[in-house]
Phi, psi and omega in degrees: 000335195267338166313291193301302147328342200242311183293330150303314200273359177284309157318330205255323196234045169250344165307282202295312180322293184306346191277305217280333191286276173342307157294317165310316186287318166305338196246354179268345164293279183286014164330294186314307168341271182307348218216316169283002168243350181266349165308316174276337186269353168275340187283135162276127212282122175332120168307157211296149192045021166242185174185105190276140146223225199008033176324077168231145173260120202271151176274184177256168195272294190252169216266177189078337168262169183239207209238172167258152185232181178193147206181157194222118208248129179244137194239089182287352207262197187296355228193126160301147149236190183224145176279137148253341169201130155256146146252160161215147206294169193001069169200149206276320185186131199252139172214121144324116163189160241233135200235108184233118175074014168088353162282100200286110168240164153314116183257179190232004181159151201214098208261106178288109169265178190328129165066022157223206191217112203228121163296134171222123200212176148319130173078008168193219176322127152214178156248129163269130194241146154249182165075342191335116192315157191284306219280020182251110175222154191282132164116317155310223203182117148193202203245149177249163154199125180275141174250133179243157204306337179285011180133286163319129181247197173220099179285165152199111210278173183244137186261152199265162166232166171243137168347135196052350184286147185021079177223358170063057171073009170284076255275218185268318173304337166283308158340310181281355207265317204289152161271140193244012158073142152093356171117335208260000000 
């Protein structure tokens, strides 16, 4: 009798054990799939209207100083933001700042409105990146990413430059000229 039970109750849950392995196998096959098309759709997506481009970073000419970055963030959409930080992938430390009067200062935040377009150029709005990683050399790429006071970031990338390539004849000795406030 104790046979005939243990043989019942292997029957009665040997079906379904099996259905469920025989699915688990099925969904780990197309697991791998499903997760390389859910990926990009999974990343966070620009807030509606916005859009950095012409993105490049100049390195600096001696190793220990730092470099500049410049960009152009265009805001099509209905609603101001405001930039509250950039990063950028192999640099240590990042500062907004702003060249007014041959003066570098620090800004605390850089508010794009609605339907316009703000430049971070030479000579005016820039990031200053410090700390800078060795593997970041001219001629290369690497990733910015803004972050807005809601939260919301953007990435894009930046292409590296060497020190006088597209600076509009400025060389590195003016550059050493300028006061950049604070020591930097």
């Amino acid at each position: 009798m104790e046979r005939t039970f243990i043989v019942t109750l292997a029957r009665r849950f040997a079906l379904p054990v099996a259905a469920s392995f025989a699915l688990l196998g099925l969904s780990a096959c197309g697991g791998a799939k499903d997760e390389e098309k859910a990926a990009p759709t999974a990343a966070p997506e620009a807030k509606p209207g916005l859009a950095i481009s012409e993105g490049t970073m100049t390195l600096p000419a001696v190793s220990g100083n730092p470099a500049g970055a410049f960009f152009t963030v265009e805001n099509n959409g209905d609603a101001s933001v405001s930039i509250a930080a950039i990063a950028i992938d192999g640099v240590g430390k990042t500062e907004i700042h702003e060249t007014k009067g041959g003066q570098m200062k620090p800004v605390d935040r850089v508010d794009v409105a609605a339907k316009s377009v703000v430049k971070f150029e030479r000579g005016g709005l820039h990031v200053m990146g410090f700390d800078l990683d060795s593997k970041l050399k001219a001629g290369g790429t690497t990733e910015m990413t803004v972050t807005f006071s809601d939260g919301d970031k953007v990435s894009a990338p930046l292409k590296l430059e060497a020190m006088g390539a597209g600076m509009g004849g400025m060389s590195g000795d003016e550059m050493a000229g300028m006061d950049h406030g604070s020591g930097h």
